[in-house]
Every structure is written in structure tokens, then in C-alpha cells.
N, C-alpha and C positions, 0 to 999 in steps of 0.2 A: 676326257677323263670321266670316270665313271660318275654319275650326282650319288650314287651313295657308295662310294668305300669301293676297295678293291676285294676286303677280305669280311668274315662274318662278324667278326666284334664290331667293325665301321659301319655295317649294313642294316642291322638290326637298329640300331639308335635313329638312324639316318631316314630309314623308310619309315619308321614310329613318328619321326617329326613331320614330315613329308608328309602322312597320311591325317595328323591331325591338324591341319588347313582344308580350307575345303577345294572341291574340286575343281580347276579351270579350266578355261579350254585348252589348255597347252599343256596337254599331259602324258607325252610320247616317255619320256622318262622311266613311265612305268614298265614299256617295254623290255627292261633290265629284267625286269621281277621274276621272268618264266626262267633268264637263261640262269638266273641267279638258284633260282630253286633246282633247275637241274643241276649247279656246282655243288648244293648241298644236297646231295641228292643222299635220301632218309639212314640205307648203308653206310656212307660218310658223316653227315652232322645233321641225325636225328634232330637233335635239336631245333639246330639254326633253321631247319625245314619245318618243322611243326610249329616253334615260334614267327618267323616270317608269313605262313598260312594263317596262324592264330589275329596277327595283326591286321590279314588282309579282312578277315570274316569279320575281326569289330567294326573296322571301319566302315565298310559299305553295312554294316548293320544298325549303325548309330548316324549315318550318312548318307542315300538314296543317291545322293549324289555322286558316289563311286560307280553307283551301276552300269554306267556308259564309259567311262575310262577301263572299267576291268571285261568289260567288254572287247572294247576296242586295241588295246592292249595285247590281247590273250591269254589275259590270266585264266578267263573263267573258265575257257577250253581248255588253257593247262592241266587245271586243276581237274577237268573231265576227264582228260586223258590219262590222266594218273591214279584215281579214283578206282581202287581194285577191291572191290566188297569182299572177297576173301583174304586178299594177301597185306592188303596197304595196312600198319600195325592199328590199331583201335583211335592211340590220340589223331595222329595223322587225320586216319579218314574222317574223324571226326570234324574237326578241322575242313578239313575238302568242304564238305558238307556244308557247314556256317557258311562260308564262302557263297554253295553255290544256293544255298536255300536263301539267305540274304540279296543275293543280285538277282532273284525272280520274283522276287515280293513285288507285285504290284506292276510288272515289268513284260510286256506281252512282248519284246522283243528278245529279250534274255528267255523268258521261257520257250521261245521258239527253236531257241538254241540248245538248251536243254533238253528238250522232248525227243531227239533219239538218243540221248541215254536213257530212257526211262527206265529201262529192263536193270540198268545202273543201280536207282537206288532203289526199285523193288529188291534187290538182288541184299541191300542192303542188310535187309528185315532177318534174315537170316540170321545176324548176329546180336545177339539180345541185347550187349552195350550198345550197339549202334543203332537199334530198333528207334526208341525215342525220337534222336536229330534227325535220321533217315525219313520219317514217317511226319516230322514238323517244315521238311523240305517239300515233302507232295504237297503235305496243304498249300504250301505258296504257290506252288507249281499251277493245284488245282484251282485256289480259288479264284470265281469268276474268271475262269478261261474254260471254256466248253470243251475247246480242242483237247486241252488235258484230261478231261474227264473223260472224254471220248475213248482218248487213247488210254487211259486208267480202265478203262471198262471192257476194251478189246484185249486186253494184256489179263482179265479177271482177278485185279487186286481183290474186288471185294472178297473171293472164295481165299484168294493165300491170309488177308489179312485173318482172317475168321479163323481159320487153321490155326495160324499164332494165336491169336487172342485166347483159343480157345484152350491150346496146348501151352496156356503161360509164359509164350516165350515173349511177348511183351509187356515190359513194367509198366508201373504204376504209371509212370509221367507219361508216359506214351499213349495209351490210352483214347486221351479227349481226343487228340488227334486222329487216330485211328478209328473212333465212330462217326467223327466228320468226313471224313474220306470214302467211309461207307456208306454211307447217305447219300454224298453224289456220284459213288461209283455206281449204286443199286439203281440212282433213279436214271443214270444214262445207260441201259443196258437195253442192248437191240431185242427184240421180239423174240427170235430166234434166239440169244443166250441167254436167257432167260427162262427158257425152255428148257436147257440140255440138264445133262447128270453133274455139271456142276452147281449147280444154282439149285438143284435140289441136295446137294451136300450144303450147299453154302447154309441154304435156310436151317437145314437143320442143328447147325453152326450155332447160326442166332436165334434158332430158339432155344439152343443153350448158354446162352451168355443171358438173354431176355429171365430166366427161370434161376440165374444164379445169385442173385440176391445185389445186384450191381445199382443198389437204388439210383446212383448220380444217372446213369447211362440208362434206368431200365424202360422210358417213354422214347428214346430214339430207337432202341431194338426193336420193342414192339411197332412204332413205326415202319421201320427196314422191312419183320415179318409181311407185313400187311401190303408190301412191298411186292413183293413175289408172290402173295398167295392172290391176289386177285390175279393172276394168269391164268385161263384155263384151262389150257391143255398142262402147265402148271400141276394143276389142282387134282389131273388125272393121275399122278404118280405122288402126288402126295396121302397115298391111300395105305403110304407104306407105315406099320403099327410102330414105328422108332418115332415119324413124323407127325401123321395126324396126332398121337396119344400127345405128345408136345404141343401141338395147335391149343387141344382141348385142355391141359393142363393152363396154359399159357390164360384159356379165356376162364377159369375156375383163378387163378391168383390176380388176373386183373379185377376182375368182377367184386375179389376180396378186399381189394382199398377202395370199394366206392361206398358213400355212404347211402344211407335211405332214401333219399329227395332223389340223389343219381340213375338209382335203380328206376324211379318211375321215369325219367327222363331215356334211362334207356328202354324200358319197355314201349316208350313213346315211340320212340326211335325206330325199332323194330316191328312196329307197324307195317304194314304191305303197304300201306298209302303212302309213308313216306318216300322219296327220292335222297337215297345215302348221299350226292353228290353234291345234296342241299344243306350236309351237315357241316358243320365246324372242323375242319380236319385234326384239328388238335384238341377237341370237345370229347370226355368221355363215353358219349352216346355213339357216338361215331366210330369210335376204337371198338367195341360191344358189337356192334351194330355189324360191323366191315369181317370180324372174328367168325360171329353164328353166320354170316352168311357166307361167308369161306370153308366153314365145317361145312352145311348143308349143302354146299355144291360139291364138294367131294366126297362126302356121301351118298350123293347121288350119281356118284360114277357108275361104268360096269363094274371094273376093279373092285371098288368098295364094295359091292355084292359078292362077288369072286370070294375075298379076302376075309370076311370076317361073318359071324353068327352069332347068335342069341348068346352063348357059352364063350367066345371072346372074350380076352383080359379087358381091352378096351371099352368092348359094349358090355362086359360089367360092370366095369366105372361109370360110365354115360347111364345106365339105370339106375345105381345108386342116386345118382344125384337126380334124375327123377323122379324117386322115392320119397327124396327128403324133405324133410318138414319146412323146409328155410326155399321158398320159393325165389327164384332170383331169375336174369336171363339167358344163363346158361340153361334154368328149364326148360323152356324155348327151343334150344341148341338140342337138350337131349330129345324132346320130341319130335324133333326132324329128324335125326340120326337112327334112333328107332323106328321111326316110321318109314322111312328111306331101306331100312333092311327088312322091313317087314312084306315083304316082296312075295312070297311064297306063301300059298297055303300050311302049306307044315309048320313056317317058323312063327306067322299068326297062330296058330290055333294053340302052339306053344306058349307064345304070351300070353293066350289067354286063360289056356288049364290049366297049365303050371306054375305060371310067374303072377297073375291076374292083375298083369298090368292095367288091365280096361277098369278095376275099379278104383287104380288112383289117377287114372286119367277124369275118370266121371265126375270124382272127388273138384277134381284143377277146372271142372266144366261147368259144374254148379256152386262154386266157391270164389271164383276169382272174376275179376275186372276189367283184367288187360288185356286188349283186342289182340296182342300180338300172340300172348300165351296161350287164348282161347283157341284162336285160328290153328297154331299149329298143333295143341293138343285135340282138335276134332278132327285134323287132315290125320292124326298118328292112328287115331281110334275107327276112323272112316277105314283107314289100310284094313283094321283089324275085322271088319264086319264084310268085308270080301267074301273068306268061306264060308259057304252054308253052315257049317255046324258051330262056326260060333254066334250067328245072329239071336239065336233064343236064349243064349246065356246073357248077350249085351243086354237082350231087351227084358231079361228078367229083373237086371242088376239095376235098372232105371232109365237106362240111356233112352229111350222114347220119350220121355217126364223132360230128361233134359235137353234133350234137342227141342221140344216147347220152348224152353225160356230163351236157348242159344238163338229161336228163330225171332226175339224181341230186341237183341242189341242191335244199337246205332251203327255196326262196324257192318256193311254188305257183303263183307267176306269171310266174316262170321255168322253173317245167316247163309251164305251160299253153303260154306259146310256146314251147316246143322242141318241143313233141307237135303244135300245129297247122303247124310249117315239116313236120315231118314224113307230116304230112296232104298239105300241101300238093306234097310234092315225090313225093308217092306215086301224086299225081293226072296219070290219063293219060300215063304215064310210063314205056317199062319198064325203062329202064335203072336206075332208081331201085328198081323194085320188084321187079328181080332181084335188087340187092344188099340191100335190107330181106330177102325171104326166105331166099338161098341163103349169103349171107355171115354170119363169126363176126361176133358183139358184138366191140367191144374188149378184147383182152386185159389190159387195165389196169383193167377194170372186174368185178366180182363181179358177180354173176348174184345177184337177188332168191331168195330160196328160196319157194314157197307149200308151204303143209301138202297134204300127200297125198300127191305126187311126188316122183321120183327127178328129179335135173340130166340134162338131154341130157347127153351127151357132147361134141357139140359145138353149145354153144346161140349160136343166130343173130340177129340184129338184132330178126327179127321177135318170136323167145321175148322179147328182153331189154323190147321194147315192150308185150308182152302181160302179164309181170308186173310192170310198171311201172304198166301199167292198172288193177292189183287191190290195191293198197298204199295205207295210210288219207295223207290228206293234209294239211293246215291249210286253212281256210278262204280263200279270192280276198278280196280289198281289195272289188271292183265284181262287182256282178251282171252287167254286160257282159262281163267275163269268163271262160272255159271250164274247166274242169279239164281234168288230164292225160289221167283215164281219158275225159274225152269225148273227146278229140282224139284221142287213140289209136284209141279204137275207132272213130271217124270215117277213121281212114286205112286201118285194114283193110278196111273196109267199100269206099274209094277202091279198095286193090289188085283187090277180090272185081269191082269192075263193070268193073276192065280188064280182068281176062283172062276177064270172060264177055263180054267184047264180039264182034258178030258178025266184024266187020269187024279184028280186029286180025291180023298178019301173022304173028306170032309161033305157034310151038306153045307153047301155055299149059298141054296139061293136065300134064305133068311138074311147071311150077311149082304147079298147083291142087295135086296128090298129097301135093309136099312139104309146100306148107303146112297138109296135114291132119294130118303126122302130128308136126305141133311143136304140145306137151301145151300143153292149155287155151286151144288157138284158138277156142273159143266163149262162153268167160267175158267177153272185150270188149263181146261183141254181143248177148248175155244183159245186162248192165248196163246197155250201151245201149240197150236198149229197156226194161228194166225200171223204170230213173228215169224220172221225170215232170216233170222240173223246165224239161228243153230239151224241147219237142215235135215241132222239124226229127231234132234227135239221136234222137231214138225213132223216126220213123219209119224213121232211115236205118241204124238196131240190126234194125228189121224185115226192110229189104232184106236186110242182109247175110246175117242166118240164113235165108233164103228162098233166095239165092244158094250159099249153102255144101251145103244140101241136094236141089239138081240133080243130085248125081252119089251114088252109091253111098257113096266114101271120106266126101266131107260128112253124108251122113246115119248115119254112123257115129258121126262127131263128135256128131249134133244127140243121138240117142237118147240116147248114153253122158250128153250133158249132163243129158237130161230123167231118168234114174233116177239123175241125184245131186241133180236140182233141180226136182223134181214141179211147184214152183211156175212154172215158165215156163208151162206150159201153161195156168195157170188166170187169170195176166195175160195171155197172149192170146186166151182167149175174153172175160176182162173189154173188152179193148181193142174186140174185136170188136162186141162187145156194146153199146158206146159209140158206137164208128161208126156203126151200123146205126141207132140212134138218131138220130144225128146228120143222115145223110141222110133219114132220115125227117119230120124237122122241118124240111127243107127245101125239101120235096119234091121230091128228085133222084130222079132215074130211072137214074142211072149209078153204079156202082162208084167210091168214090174210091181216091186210088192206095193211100194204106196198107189199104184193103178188101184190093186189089188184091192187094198184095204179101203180106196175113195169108194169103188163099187160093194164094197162089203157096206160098208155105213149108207148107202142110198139103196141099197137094198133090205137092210134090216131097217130100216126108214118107212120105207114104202110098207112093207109087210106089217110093224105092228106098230104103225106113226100115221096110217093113213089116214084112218077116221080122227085123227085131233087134227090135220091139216087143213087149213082152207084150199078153193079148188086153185088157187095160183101158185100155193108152195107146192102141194101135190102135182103140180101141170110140169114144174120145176126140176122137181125131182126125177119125174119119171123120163124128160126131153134130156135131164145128164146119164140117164142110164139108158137110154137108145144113143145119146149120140157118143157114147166112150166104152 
């Protein structure tokens, strides 16, 4: 005889009292419950079928202890089996649902069982009443089971849920659960789908839900974003103006709820010294921080070149905020984004006569503190001094005055780019390179002292760069990065091959004289060629000391240097000695250039250096120029 009833009024009472006992081992009884639900099957007695389900989902919900009886049993696969996302009516599945979301709660055996319906209750989502329960069952499903996630992440919930959320078709309650799910659907997601064209919908997804004003939800979307955009290959198709302009809006409304104290903490943050990996992942420095350097490598795409110009809606907004009077770390953001396009002679020289970006860049360079702002506002304005024809406008506007003071911060990576804009604007230039030689330093600036020397009396741009050159420094963040004294000595070496140029209109030799006779104009280029670490920079240390001993006054400077510094000589017969090798194992038959230029300086040596030589540097000299 049956233990509950033959018919549904006996049933119902029966299994209500039955289920509120708790669970024993001797619970085969329940096996009734499938064939029973198939007699009230939903056609026939809606009711006694949605009531009988409804009973079964409090129980194991209020009870842990059903989970293995409705297991074992077959309810819970009944109820799988029966579970029809589109057709089962609303209570019904609902009902299913409690059931089966309740016997996985906590349950890695039940959820094993569940996990090939999965496509089940995704399937659910589709009907906005049943969005909510549907989407309160994954989380059990998922939580702390990887496998679920796995399988959540291979099936790309994150991209359907985002769709809904995005297109309202999930209520309010639904919700929490739905950003939960997203969170460990994004963060189990293969390399490869991560990549494709969904997950660049998805993101775009969430940076609109991140942008819609969801304060409960709005630190886990930005989370999610930052999620996806540190992919690279990512960040290559995120160049698309729907996206990026969302990244960038995204870091302009975050940036707006931080307060004052935060903004220096992010500009801390975004220091090239720091290591992001070292920050708080839930720290407002770090969201900032993870944002500009997500814009700036997709900026730095090819695409992003491809795609956008000076005249772009996007790179209008990114100037605006530029512009603006209210300095913050999205300045930061825009100076990398501009400078990242500023790729082309055309579109600098745009900036510069049209827009005259470089004088609020100069503004941000002699105005401000923070290492990170400085840095990337000298790499924007360095792009801009590329073409020849705008160096004489930078260097009109001031920018030499403040490449001075940018070559006195503590940050090394803000003196490396002040020393190479200063390279840079030294190059083929002479308006630039008459004011480096002939003009004071800043008066607001103290003059480096070196051991051995008296101060000029009146020490000039050029003095202030040269012992700027010889002063110990901190170590660069990146080996792509140059130090001061290379840059330095890089620009001297720039002045030395413009006014030995044939062709320049100028009389140079006045400026050559002068700058022989500002102390320790050969220590740059002694350094430079002496380190080994840049091989372009050494040989262009070789040039310049090649070039400075052309004339008499130069080789006055070289000797004085060689009997305070015996070892230059014996690194460039090492050098030499290297090359000669080197073309040999090549089997070259020509001189290469730094052969070239070793024998051009031990030649212009010999000729107007001889008579300051004693007879063993001269013996020196003359034994590397017969033996190379």
C-alpha cells in the first residue's frame, strides 16, 4: 500500500508530514514522488504537480538533509527531465528550479549531476519571470565548484548574461546574482575566449552597465572591465570608437568620486617605478592605475593609428580634458593617448600650429610635481619635437628653460626625458643650439658643483647639461629606457655634427671656440663612449670626440682629458681591437663607421694634439693608427 495515499487530496497532506521529519536512512518511500508527479502530470492536476514540487524545494531548502534522498530517489533527475525552459508553465518551473537549486547548494555531488543540463538553466534566462530563480540556481551550482565555472565559461554565460542585463530583461532581484556569476564566469575564461568577438561584445556590455549609474553593482563591473582589458591581443580590437571612448569615459567618471588625498595616491600609483601587481587590487590607485595603462596600450596599437586623428570625436575629448584646468590622472591618460598618435610628422606639427598643444604641455612641465604626469607629459612633447620645423617654435615657447629644471627631479625617468627632448631639440637646429651654448642656465637654478673646478662665472645651459651628465642617478624602471647622461651626451654630440656640417650657413666656428672653453665639455663623450651597455650611444661618444678634435681648441680639450684619464686611450684601442675582429670574421673588406670614426679622432689628434702630447701618448697614438 502506497505510505502516501492512493489519490492527490491524500498525497499532498502525507508527503507535507513525511517531509517535515528529518531525513533517515530509510527513505526508499520517496520513490513514489516521480511516479506520482507523472500521475499528476501538469495537463491533468496543475495543481497537485506544482504544489507536490513546491513542497519538495522547501524542504531540501530548509533541510540539507534531503539532498541525498532526492537524489537517490530520482526526484532531482525528474525534475531535470521535466524542466522545459520554454514550455513548463512559469509556477511549475519555477518550482523545478527551488528543487534543483536547493539540492546543489553546497553539494558537489548533486551538482555533478546537474551540470549536463547546464544549457537547462541558461536556457532559463530567456524568460524574465524565471530570470531571477534561474540565475539564484547557477550561483549554487557555481559557487566554489571550478568545474561549474568552467563549464559556465565554455558555454559564455558571461556574454548572454550581459545581453540580458543589458537589454533589461533581468529584474531587479536577479541582479546580485547575475554580477556574481560574472565575476567567476570572466575570471575562468580560456586565453583564447577571451580573445574572440564575443568578449569584445561582452566588454562593451559592461562598460555599459559600469557607466549606468548601478552605484550597488558599479566596483564589481569596473572590476569585470579590467578583467578583459589587460589581454593584449584584447586591447588590439579594442580600438574600436564604441569601446575605447567607454574605457576613457569609464576612467573620467571613476576618477570623479575620488577625493584629493586619492588623486595623489593615484598619481603615486602611476609612477613607472611602481609594479601594479604590488597594488591593492581593490585600492583606488590600482583601478586608475590598471585603466591609463589599458587606454595606453591600446593606443599604442597599429589599429589605434589606422583609426583615429587629431580631428577624431574621441581624440577631441582626450584634448579637452588636457586642456583643462582641473589636473587629475586621466591627464596622464590624455598625454599618452596624444602622444601615441602623434606618430607622423603632419599630425605633430598640427599640434603644434594649430592646436599649440606644446604650450600647455610646458605649462604641466614647469607647474607640476608628479613624476608620473611629468614623465608622460615630456614623452607627448618629446613626439612633438621630431619634425624639424617645429623645434624652433618649442624652443622659442621655453621648453629648453624647462627641460633645465625637468633635468633636477628625483624621478630618473623624468630626467631621461628631459635630456632626450633636449637631444632632440638640439638636432639640426641652430636656434636651439645657440641658446644651449651661449645662454645662462636659469637663474633659479644652482649649478651642480664637480670636484676639481671652479663655477664659470657665467655657467650656461650647455655647463648646466654637462654636469647634469656626471651626477650618480637611481636606476630606470625599463631597460627601454635611457639615462640622463646618455641623453645628454647624445645631444652634444647632436650640437658637434651641426656646426661641423658642410653645408650650414651659419658661422659656427665662434660657437665651436665657445663651447671648448665651458669646463669638462669632454666628460659626456668620454662616458659615452666608455659605457657598453647602449652600443648606438658608444659609437655616437666616438663621433663626437672625433669631431671636437678637428680643430686645435678641441684637441686641447681631448689631451687635457687623456692626462686626467689615461684610460680613454686604452678603451679605444680595446674598441678597436674588437672591430678589427669583428670585420674579420666577416670577411669585410671595408672599414666600418666606428673603425671610421676611431681612426678619424686619432687622426685629428695626432694633427692638432701633437704638440700638447707627451712623447708616450703621442708614441700611442700614432702605434693605433699604423696598427688599425
Amino acid at each position: 500500500m502506497s505510505r502516501f495515499g492512493s489519490n492527490s487530496d491524500e498525497f499532498l497532506p502525507l508527503l507535507k508530514q513525511y517531509l517535515a521529519a528529518d531525513a533517515g536512512e530509510d527513505y526508499h518511500d520517496l520513490e513514489e514522488v516521480p511516479r506520482k508527479l507523472t500521475e499528476f502530470a501538469p495537463s491533468g492536476h496543475p495543481y497537485a504537480c506544482r504544489e507536490t514540487v513546491e513542497l519538495l524545494g522547501t524542504a531540501v531548502g530548509n533541510n540539507k538533509g534531503w539532498q541525498r534522498p532526492f537524489e537517490q530517489t530520482g526526484i532531482l533527475r525528474y525534475v531535470l527531465q521535466q524542466l522545459d525552459p520554454l514550455q513548463t508553465p512559469v509556477e511549475l518551473a519555477t518550482q523545478y528550479l527551488r528543487v534543483i537549486g536547493n539540492c546543489v547548494a553546497d553539494n558537489d555531488d548533486n551538482r555533478n549531476i546537474v551540470l549536463p543540463s547546464f544549457e537547462k538553466l541558461i536556457d532559463c534566462l530567456e524568460r524574465r519571470s524565471l530570470a531571477p530563480i534561474a540565475l539564484a540556481v547557477i550561483l549554487n551550482l557555481c559557487n566554489d565548484f571550478k568545474v561549474a565555472q568552467d563549464r559556465a565559461a565554455r558555454l559564455r554565460l558571461d556574454s548572454t548574461i550581459c545581453e540580458y542585463m543589458v537589454s533589461n530583461k533581468i529584474p531587479p532581484g536577479g541582479v546580485d546574482y547575475a554580477v556574481d556569476i560574472l565575476t567567476w564566469t570572466s575570471t575562468a575564461l580560456s586565453p583564447s575566449e577571451i580573445r574572440d568577438a564575443s568578449s569584445l561584445k561582452t566588454l562593451n556590455h559592461i562598460l555599459n552597465l559600469a557607466l549606468s549609474y548601478d552605484e550597488e553593482h558599479y566596483h564589481d563591473y569596473v572590476a569585470i572591465c579590467l578583467h578583459y582589458l589587460q589581454d593584449a591581443e584584447l586591447q588590439t580590437k579594442a580600438t574600436q570608437p564604441e569601446v575605447l571612448g567607454r574605457v576613457f569615459d569609464l576612467l573620467l567618471d571613476y576618477e570623479c568620486r575620488l577625493q584629493p588625498e586619492e588623486f595623489q595616491e593615484a598619481f603615486r600609483a602611476l609612477n613607472s617605478h611602481i609594479d601594479p601587481s604590488r597594488l591593492d587590487p581593490g585600492g583606488h590607485d590600482f583601478v586608475v592605475t590598471q585603466l591609463v595603462n589599458s587606454l595606453a596600450a591600446i593606443s599604442a596599437t597599429d589599429d589605434f593609428i589606422k583609426l583615429y586623428n587629431p580631428r577624431s570625436p574621441l581624440i577631441k575629448k582626450v584634448k579637452s580634458r588636457l586642456l583643462s584646468l582641473a589636473v587629475t590622472p586621466s591627464t596622464v591618460c590624455a598625454c599618452v593617448i596624444l602622444g601615441n598618435i602623434a606618430v607622423s610628422n603632419e599630425v605633430s606639427i598640427d599640434m603644434v600650429e594649430d592646436m599649440s598643444l606644446h604650450v600647455t604641455l610646458i605649462g604641466i612641465l614647469s607647474a607640476r610635481k608628479e613624476a608620473a604626469l611629468l614623465y608622460a607629459a615630456a614623452g607627448f612633447i618629446r613626439h612633438l619635437a621630431f619634425p624639424e620645423e617645429n623645434r624652433r617654435v618649442l624652443g622659442e615657447a621655453g621648453l629648453t628653460e624647462t627641460c633645465c629644471h625637468l633635468l633636477l627631479s628625483q624621478d630618473p625617468a623624468v630626467r631621461g626625458e628631459a635630456a632626450a627632448i633636449l637631444c632632440k631639440l638640439a638636432t639640426d637646429n641652430f636656434e636651439n643650439i645657440e641658446q644651449i651654448v651661449y645662454e645662462s642656465m636659469p637663474e633659479d637654478i644652482t649649478p651642480a658643483e664637480l670636484p676639481g673646478a671652479a663655477l664659470p662665472v657665467r655657467p650656461t645651459i650647455l655647463y648646466h647639461m654637462i654636469t647634469q651628465s656626471q651626477l650618480p642617478t637611481a636606476p630606470l624602471p625599463s631597460s627601454s629606457m635611457k639615462p640622463a647622461a646618455i641623453e645628454l651626451g647624445r645631444a652634444i654630440v647632436a650640437i658637434l655634427r651641426y656646426l661641423h656640417r658642410s653645408d650650414t650657413p651659419h658661422d659656427v666656428e665662434p660657437m665651436l671656440r665657445h663651447m671648448y672653453q665651458t669646463p669638462f665639455i669632454t666628460k659626456p663623450l668620454t662616458q659615452l663612449f666608455q659605457q657598453r651597455f647602449y652600443a648606438e650611444a658608444r659609437s655616437e661618444g666616438l663621433l663626437g670626440l672625433g669631431l671636437i678634435v678637428q680643430s686645435h681648441e678641441g684637441a686641447m680639450c681631448i689631451v687635457n682629458a687623456l692626462k686626467d684619464d689615461g684610460s680613454l686611450l686604452d678603451s679605444l684601442e680595446e674598441f678597436l681591437t674588437g672591430k678589427k675582429k669583428e670585420v674579420q670574421s666577416q670577411n669585410a673588406t671595408h672599414f666600418t663607421r666606428d673603425q671610421q670614426n676611431a681612426l678619424m679622432f686619432l687622426h685629428g689628434l695626432s694633427q692638432n694634439g701633437a704638440h700638447l702630447m707627451d712623447s708616450h701618448m703621442l708614441e700611442r697614438v700614432e702605434a693605433m693608427q699604423i696598427n688599425h
